[in-house]
C-alpha positions in Angstrom: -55.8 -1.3 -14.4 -54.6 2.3 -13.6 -53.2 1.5 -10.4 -51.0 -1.6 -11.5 -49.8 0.7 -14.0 -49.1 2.9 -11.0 -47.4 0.7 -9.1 -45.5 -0.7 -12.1 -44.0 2.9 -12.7 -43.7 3.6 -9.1 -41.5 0.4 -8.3 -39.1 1.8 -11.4 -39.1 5.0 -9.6 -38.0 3.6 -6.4 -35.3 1.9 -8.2 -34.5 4.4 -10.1 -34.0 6.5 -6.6 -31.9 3.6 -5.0 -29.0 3.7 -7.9 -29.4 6.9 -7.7 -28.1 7.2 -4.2 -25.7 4.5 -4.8 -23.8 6.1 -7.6 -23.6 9.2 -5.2 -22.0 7.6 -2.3 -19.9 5.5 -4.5 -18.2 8.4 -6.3 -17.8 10.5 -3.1 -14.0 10.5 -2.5 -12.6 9.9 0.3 -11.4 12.6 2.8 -7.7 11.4 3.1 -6.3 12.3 -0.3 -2.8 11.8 -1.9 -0.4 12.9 0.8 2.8 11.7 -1.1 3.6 9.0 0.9 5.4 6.3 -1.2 5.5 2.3 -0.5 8.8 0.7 -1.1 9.8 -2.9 -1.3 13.0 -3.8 -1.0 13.0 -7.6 -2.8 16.7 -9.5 -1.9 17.4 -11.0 -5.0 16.5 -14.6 -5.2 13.0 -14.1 -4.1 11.0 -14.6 -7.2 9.3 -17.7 -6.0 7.3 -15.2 -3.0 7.1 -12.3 -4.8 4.4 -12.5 -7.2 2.0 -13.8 -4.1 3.1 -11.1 -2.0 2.6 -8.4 -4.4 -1.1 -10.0 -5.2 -1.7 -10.0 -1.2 -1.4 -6.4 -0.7 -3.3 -5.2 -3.7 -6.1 -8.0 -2.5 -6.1 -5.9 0.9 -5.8 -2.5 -0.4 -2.5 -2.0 1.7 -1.7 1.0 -0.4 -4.8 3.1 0.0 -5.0 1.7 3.8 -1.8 3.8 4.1 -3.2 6.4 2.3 -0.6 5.9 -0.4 -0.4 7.2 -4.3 -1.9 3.7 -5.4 1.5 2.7 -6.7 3.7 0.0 -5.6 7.4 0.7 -5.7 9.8 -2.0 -5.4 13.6 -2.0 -5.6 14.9 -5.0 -7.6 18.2 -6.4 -8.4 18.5 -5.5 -12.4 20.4 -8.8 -12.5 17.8 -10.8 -11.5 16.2 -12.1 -14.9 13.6 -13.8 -13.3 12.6 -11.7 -10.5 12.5 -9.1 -13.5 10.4 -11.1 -15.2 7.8 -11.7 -13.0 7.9 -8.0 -12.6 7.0 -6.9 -16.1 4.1 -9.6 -15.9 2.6 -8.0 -12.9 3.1 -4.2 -14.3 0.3 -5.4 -16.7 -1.9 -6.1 -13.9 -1.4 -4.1 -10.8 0.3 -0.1 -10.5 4.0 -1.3 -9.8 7.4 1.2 -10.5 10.5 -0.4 -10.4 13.0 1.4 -8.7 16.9 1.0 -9.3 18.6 -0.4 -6.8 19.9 1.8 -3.9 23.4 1.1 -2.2 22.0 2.4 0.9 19.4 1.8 3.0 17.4 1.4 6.8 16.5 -1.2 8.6 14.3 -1.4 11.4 15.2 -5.0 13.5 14.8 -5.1 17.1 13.8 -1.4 18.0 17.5 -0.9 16.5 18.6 0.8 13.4 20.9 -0.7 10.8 22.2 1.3 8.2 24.2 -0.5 5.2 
């Protein structure tokens, strides 16, 4: 009787030591922390219908912390786009997401050239 008892408490143990180590490595954080580096969307305006799924995709593969990123998503959005904006506030409930206002300038890299509007 003694040593099923034994054995009971010892498998408990074991467990015990297996969650144990688990929790450790799980909360050990990572060695590439915050470096301020920002990712920005630029959505054209009548792009609604994509941009729910692409905002969902690169959550689903952990783009932002993959780049080593703050965990946010910034995106700059036409204010005038009602349901762009819409989709928007619908995602911020779900997923990190800042909405930037819309910038009169920016870079574009097409062809190993750079176009500045």
């Amino acid at each position: 009787m003694e040593v099923v008892l034994l054995t009971f408490l010892s498998g408990f143990a074991l467990v015990g030591i297996v969650f144990t180590i688990l929790y450790l490595i799980s909360s050990y954080k990572s060695r590439f922390p915050d470096n301020g580096i920002k990712l920005i969307l630029y959505i054209p305006s009548n792009s609604a219908s994509k941009l729910e799924g692409l905002v969902r995709q690169i959550y689903y593969e952990e783009i932002p912390k993959k780049f080593m990123t703050d965990g946010k998503l910034y995106l700059m959005v036409s204010p005038q786009d009602n349901e762009t904006m819409e989709i928007l506030d619908k995602l911020k409930k779900m997923y990190p997401i800042e909405v930037l206002p819309e910038q009169v300038s920016y870079c574009m890299i097409t062809r190993e050239k750079y176009v500045n509007d």
